[in-house]
C-alpha atoms as one frame of an Amber mdcrd trajectory, in Angstrom:
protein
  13.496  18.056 -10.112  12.106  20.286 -12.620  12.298  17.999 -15.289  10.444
  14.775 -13.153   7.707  17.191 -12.786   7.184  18.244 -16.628   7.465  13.943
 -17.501   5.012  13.084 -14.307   2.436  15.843 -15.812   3.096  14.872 -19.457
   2.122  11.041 -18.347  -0.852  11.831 -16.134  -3.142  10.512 -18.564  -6.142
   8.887 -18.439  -6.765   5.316 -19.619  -5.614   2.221 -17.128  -2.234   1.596
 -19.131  -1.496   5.486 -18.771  -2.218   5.265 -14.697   0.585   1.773 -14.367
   2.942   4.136 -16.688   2.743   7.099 -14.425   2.892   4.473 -11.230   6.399
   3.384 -13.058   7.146   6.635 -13.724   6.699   7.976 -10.301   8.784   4.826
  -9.085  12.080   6.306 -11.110  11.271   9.409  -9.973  11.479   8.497  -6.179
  14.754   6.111  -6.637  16.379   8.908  -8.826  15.609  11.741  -6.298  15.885
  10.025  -2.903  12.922  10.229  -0.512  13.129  13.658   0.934  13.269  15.325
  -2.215  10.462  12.944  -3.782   8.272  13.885  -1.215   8.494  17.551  -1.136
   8.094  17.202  -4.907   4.492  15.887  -3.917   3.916  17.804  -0.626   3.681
  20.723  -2.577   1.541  19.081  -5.298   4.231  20.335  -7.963   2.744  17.559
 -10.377  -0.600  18.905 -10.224  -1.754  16.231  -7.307  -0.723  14.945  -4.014
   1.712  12.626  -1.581  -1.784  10.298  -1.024  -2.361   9.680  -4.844   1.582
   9.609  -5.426   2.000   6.998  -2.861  -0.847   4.890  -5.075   0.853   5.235
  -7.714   4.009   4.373  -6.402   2.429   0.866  -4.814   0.330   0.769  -8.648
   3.903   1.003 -10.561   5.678  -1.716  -7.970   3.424  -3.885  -9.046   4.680
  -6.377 -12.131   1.616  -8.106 -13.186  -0.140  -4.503 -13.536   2.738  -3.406
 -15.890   2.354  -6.672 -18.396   0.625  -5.204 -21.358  -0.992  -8.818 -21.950
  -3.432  -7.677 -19.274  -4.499  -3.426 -19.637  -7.354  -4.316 -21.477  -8.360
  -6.926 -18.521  -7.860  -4.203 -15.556 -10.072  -2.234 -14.665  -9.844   1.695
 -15.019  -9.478   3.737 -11.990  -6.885   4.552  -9.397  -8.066   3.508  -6.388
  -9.368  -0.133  -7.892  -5.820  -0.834  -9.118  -4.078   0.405  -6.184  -6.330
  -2.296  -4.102  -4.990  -4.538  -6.768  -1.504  -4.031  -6.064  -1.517  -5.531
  -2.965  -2.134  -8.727  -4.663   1.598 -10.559  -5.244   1.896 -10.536  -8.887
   2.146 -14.364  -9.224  -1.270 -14.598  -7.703  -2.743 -11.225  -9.393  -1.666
 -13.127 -13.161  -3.445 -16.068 -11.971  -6.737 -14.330 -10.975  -6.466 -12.157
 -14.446  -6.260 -15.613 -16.005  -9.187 -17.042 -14.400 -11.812 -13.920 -15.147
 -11.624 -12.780 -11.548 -10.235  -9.665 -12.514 -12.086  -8.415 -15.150 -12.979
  -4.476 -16.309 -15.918  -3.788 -14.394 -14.255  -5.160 -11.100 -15.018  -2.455
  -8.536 -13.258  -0.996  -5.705 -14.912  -3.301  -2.432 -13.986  -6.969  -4.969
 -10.683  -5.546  -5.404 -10.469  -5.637  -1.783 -11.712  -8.563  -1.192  -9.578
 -10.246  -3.620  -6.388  -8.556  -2.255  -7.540  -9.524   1.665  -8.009  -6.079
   2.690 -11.313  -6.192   3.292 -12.306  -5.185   6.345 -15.459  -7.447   6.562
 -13.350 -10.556   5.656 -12.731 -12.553   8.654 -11.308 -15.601   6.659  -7.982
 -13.469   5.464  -4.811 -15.226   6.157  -3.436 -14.033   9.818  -0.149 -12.005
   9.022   2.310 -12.665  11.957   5.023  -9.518  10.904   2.694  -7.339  11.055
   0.623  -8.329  14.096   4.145  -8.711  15.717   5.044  -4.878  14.313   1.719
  -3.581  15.653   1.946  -4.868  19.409   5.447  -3.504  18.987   4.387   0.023
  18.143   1.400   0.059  20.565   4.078  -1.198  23.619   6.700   1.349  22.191
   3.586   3.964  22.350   2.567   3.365  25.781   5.554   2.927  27.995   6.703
   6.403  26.761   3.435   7.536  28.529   4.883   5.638  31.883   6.866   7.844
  34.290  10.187   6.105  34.945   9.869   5.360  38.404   6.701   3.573  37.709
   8.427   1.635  34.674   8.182  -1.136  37.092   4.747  -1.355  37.367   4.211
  -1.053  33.480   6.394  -4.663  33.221   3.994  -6.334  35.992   0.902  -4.982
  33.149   2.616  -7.012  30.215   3.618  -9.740  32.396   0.318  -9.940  33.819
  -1.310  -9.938  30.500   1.084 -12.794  28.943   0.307 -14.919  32.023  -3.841
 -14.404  30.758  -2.834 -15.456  26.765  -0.485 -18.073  27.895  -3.487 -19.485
  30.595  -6.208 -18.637  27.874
């Protein structure tokens, strides 16, 4: 573990080619190590940062149009503007390199926007796994909360409310 430590602070460099390098780097790291070790690694900010900026990285390094040297001196420096990026598929993240979209002085809210995450965006395509995750958790959440002889009425609540979608 050691020695993924030394290379991680040896690549923590500066310029936007260095940050995708590190976000590969800290990729191996995590696939060589195994996630429990990984994240203690960052837990206890052995690299000289954090799980938060690791996990950027990580999503920064998975990311196959970032790590095309064709493009570093398109992207745009900073962390957090190429982790927004990386939530772009790479096929369509080449394409808007291509066109000028992504350009250098591309800040962090465009980079959202162009990846769909912004918040203020009401025109982003509707995402049905994770909608269909999210009502999942928030059920799983709340019938825990139900006492089990009242399970019950805690069906008659979800039927009741499928009966108001379904009748609009």
């Amino acid at each position: 573990m050691d020695d993924w430590v030394e290379d991680i602070r040896r690549a923590n460099g500066g310029s936007t080619r260095a940050i995708v390098e590190l976000g590969r780097l800290i990729r191996e790291a995590k696939e060589a190590l195994g996630h429990g070790k990984w994240l203690a690694l960052f837990k206890q900010k052995r690299p000289g940062f954090g799980l938060r900026r690791a996990e950027m990285l990580l999503k920064i390094g998975g990311n196959e149009a970032l790590a095309k040297s064709q493009w570093f001196a398109n992207l745009p420096h900073g962390i957090v503007v190429l982790y927004e990026l990386s939530h772009i598929p790479a096929d369509q993240l080449e394409r808007l390199l291509d066109v000028g979209k992504v350009h250098q002085r591309l800040t962090r809210a465009q980079a959202r926007t162009l990846a769909g995450r912004d918040k203020n965006d009401h025109e982003r395509a509707f995402d049905l796994v994770k909608a269909e995750q999210r009502l999942k958790n928030l059920l799983d959440q709340e019938v825990v909360r139900w006492p089990g002889e009242q399970l019950g009425g805690f069906v008659t609540v979800v039927e009741d409310v499928l009966v108001n979608v379904k009748t609009g």
